[in-house]
Structures are given as C-alpha cells and as structure tokens.
MIVOVO-154468 format. One record per residue (C-alpha): y, x, z; residue in three letters. Coordinates in steps of 0.02 Angstrom, whole numbers, plus 50000, padded with zeros to 5 digits. Layout:
% MIVOVO-154468
YXZALA
...
END
This chain:
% MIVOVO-154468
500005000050000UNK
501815006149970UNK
502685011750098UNK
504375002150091UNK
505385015650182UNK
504865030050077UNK
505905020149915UNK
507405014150027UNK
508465023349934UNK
508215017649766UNK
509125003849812UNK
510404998949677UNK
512385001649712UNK
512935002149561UNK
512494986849437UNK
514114982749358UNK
514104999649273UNK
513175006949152UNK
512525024349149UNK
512635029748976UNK
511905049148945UNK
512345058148768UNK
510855065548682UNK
511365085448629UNK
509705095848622UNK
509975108548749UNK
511935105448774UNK
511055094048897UNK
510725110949015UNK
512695106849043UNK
512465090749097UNK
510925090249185UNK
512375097349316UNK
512995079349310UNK
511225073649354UNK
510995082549515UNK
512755079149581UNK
512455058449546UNK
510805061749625UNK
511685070249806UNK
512985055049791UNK
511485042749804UNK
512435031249654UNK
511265021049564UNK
511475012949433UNK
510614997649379UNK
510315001549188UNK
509975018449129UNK
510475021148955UNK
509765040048857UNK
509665043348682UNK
508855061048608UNK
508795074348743UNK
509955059948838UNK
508215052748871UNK
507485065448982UNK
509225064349081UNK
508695045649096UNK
507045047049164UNK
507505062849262UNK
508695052249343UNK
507885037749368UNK
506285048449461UNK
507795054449592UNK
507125072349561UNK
508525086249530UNK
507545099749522UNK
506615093349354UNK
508355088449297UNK
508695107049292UNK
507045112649237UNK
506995102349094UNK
508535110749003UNK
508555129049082UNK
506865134549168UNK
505785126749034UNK
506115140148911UNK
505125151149026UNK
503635143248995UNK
502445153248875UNK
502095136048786UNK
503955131148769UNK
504135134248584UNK
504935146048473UNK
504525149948269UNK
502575153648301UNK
502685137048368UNK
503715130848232UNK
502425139748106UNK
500955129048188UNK
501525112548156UNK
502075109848360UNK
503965111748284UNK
505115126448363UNK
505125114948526UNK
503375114148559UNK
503625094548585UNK
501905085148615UNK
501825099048787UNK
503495096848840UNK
503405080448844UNK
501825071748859UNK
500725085548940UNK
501945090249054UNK
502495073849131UNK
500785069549155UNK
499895085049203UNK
501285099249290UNK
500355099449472UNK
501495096949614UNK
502555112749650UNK
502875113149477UNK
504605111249439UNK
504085099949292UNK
502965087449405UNK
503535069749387UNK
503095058049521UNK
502715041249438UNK
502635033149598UNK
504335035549614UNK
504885029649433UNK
503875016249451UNK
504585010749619UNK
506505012549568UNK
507114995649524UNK
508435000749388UNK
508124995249218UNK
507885010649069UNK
508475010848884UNK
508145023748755UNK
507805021948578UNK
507275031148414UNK
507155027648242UNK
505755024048124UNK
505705037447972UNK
504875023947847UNK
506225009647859UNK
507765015947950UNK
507645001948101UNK
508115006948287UNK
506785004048407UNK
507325002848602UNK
506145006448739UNK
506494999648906UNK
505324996449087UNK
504244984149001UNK
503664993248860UNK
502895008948971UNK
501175007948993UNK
501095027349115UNK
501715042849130UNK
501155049648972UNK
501795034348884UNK
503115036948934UNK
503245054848856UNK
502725051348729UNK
504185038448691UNK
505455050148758UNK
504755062848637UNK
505025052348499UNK
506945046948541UNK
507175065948553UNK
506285070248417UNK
507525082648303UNK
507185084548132UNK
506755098448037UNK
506385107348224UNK
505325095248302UNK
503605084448202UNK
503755067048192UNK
503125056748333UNK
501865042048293UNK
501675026048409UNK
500535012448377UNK
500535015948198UNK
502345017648158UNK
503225036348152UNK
504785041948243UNK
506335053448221UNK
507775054348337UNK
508695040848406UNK
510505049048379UNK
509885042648183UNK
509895024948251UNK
511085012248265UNK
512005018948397UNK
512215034448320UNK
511855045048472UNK
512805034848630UNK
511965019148690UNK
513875010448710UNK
513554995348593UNK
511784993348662UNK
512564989648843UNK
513794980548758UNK
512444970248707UNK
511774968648887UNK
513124960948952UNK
514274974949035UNK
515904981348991UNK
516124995149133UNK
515155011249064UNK
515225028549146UNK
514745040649009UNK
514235058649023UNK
514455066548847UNK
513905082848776UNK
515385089048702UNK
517075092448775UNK
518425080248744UNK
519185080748569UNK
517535085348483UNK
517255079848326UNK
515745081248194UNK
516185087648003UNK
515385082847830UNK
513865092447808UNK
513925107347674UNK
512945104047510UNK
511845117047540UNK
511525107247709UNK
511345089347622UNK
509935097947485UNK
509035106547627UNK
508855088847725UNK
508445077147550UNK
506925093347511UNK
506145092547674UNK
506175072147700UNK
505925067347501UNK
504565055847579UNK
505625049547691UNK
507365048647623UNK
508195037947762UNK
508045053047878UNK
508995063747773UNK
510275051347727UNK
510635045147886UNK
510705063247950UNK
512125066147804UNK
513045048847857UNK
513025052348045UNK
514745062348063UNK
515825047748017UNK
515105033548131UNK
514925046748265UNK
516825051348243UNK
517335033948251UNK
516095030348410UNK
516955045148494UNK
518695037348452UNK
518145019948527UNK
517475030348712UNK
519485037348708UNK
520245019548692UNK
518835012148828UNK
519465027648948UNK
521105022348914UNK
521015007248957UNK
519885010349110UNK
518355001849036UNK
517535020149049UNK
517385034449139UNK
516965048849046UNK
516165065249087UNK
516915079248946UNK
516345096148974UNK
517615106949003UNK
516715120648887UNK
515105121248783UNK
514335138848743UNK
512795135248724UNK
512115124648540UNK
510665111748542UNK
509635125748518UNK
509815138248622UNK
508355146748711UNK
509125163848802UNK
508775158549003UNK
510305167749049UNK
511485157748953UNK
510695140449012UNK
510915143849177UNK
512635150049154UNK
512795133649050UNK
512165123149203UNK
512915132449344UNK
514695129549244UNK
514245110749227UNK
513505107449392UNK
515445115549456UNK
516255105449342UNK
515275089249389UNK
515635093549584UNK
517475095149568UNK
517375077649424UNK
516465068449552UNK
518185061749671UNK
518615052849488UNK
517195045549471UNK
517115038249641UNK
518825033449623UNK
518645021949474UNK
517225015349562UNK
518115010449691UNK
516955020849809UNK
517735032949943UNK
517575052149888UNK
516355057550043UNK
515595075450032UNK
513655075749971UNK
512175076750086UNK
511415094150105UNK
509935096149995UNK
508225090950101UNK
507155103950124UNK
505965107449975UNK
507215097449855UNK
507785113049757UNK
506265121349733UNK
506925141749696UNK
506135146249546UNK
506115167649514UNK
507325172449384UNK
506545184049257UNK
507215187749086UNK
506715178848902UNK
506985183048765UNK
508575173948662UNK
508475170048494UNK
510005159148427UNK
509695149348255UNK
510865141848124UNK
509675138347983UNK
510635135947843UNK
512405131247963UNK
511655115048003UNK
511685119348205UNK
513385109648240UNK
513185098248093UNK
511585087448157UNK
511165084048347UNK
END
C-alpha cells in the first residue's frame, strides 16, 4: 500500500499556470538549472508541458528528482554508451537514443544518477504533455498521463518527441514512426497547446536568450535535409519552414511577457549548441544556469504572487556527487545546420 506521507509533497500549488519547457538538444544542460531551483522551491505545477529535449525536463520534473535533471544534460556524456559518430555509424544515431532513453529509465539501478523512480511519477498528480511528429503524414501527436503504459513507455515516447533528425533514428510506436516534436504544430513551445487547455498564465523556460531569433536555412542546408528524407519529404520541409513560425512564436512569448500573461526564463548566455558533448563545458553551461535561475527565482515568485522565501537545504542523498573526470569534446556543424534546426 502507498504510503500517503512519503508523496505529501507532490501536492499541487500551482494549477493556474502552466509550465511550459523549450526543447534545445543539449542547450537544455542550461536549463536543467531551472529544474532543480523549481524543484528546492517545492512549486508545482499542475500541467507539465515539454517538447524535444523539453521532454526529459518534463518528466525529470515531474519525478521531483534534481539530480537526474542534471545528469540527463551534463553527466550523461560520461557514459561509454552515450553516443558519438561510432554510434552514429551503427545506426543508434550520434545520441545513442534507444539507451538513453528507454534502457536507462527503466534499468539505471538505484545510486545511479539516471534511476527514475516510477513510483514517484506515478504518484505526482500533475498532468504531462509532450508531443512529436509523424514522418509519413506531417500530424502532431501529444502524449499525456493516460497514454503511458510504464517506465519504458514512457521512454520510449520521450525519445520520439526528442528525436533530432539527421542525428538521432526514427522512433516507431504502435506502427507509426516519429521525428521531433519542435517539427509539430507547435513548432517547438507547447504555448498554443495550453492555450488549448484552458489557461492563459504560462511560465516558460526557453533555451535561448532573449532576442534570439532562427535564420533561413542555406541551400546547401535545404539539399542536405530533401537527400536524406526523400522518403519522407515532410521532415525535410518542415525542418526548412520552421524558422519563420518559430520567429513569430518567439514574438507572441514577448507580447504575453508584456502584458504579464508570461513569465519567461531567457538565458542570460548560451555557449554551448544542441550538440555539444565536452563535460567541461556542460557543467560550466549548468552551473551558469542553475546561478542564473537562483538569482531569476524572486521574479518568478513575484508574478506568482508567492513570497520570495530562501530554498530548503538539499536532504541528504538528494545531490548525489558524481567524480568529475575528463571526456573527450567533439563539437559538430555538419554542413552549418547546428543553429539552423533544433
């Protein structure tokens, strides 16, 4: 039988908001800072909302565990099976995907910074949404509570919203194959899909800093994607198309902010890409976001309406240390479409 106490703090304090995370590959190291410090503030949120490498964010945050927040974007990479291009060369894709996601959400053993307690994700009463897009006919599929089955279910649909082209294989589900959600209709933030559930408060943690805009893909860029999805042309176009509804989604978040329909978590800086492997510069990457989200929080509990009280302490065994030790960096911009895509 459960044991009631053990969840009492899942309780939800936040349902008039919703907690909208941008996708960004691992840009996401920067934000996973945002995570942890929501996580010590004990706000939850009522609807979780993750799209691409958003996703993990979602589910991260919705098991309560800040130490896998972490993992997932800076200590994975230490993992012999993470990925790279022998990966790539073996059909796993340069992020060794079917691992990372389902294998290690259902198998890590406890200890492992990568264990995920289903018990806990199970128990949490606040509703999930993340979505991907089928590669045959274009449409957006959206995942929520309901349609996970387990833990590795559940990686397995995470995998597919997060699934990148060119560096990642397609993900199949029941029959029907997957690319990245950021393709979808919401072209990589979940706002109109929470639109759709009713609210019209969002607090939105984004992956690039405040200004940021996407540019028209090169030509060389544009023939690379329509070679390597001929089958499956809708990947490649919307990949081409995406800059333009992005731009204008970004525009909309300003006017929402504006008019204090959103908060919105910009990072300050972004040195890292959506690819980036080197250890040392994703924990730099987190360490700067995790400062950033520390000194951010006040605002957020502002416009909340909440009073800016300091966080708890960390209990003990919450931030598991994990021995530094150096990897190897290898920074890729095949054919310049690293700041052109997701």
């Amino acid at each position: 039988m459960t044991d009631p106490a053990k969840y009492a703090g899942l309780a939800i304090n936040q349902p008039d908001v919703a907690l909208i995370f941008e996708g960004g590959g691992m840009r996401n190291s920067y934000t996973a800072g945002m995570v942890v410090e929501l996580l010590a503030r004990n706000l939850n949120f009522g609807r979780v909302y993750g799209i691409s490498a958003g996703s993990s964010h979602t589910v991260n945050y919705l098991v309560r565990d800040a130490t896998r927040a972490r993992a997932s974007f800076v200590d994975l990479v230490k993992y012999p099976r993470f990925g790279g291009w022998g990966s790539f060369l073996r059909g796993t894709g340069y992020f060794n995907s079917p691992y990372l996601y389902e294998e290690l959400i259902e198998n890590a053993p406890a200890g492992d910074p990568m264990a995920f307690d289903w018990d806990t994700f199970a128990a949490n009463p606040a509703e999930m949404h993340i979505e991907a897009m089928d590669w045959d006919t274009g449409e957006t599929v959206a995942w929520t509570r309901t349609d996970v089955k387990d833990a590795h279910d559940l990686g397995l649909k995470v995998r597919a919203s997060s699934t990148m082209p060119l560096f990642m294989p397609p993900t199949t589900i029941d029959g029907h194959t997957y690319m990245d959600g950021g393709m979808g209709d919401s072209w990589g933030i979940l706002l109109n899909a929470a639109r759709a559930d009713g609210y019209e408060r969002f607090c939105i943690i984004r992956t690039q800093p405040r200004g940021y805009r996407k540019h028209a893909m090169s030509r060389g860029a544009q023939a690379l994607f329509r070679a390597a999805f001929r089958k499956h042309p809708i990947v490649a176009e919307r990949t081409i198309a995406r800059w333009q509804p992005y731009n204008e989604l970004c525009d909309e978040i300003e006017q929402l902010e504006k008019t204090g329909a959103a908060w919105v978590f910009y990072p300050d800086t972004m040195d890292v890409t959506n690819k980036t492997t080197d250890y040392d510069a994703l924990v730099r990457s987190y360490e700067t976001g995790l400062a950033q989200a520390q000194r951010d929080i006040a605002s957020l509990l502002e416009w909340l309406g909440k009073p800016a009280y300091k966080a708890r302490a960390p209990r003990k065994g919450e931030y598991r240390q994990i021995a530094r030790c150096s990897f190897g960096s290898r920074e890729d911009a095949i054919l310049g479409v690293e700041r052109t895509t997701f």
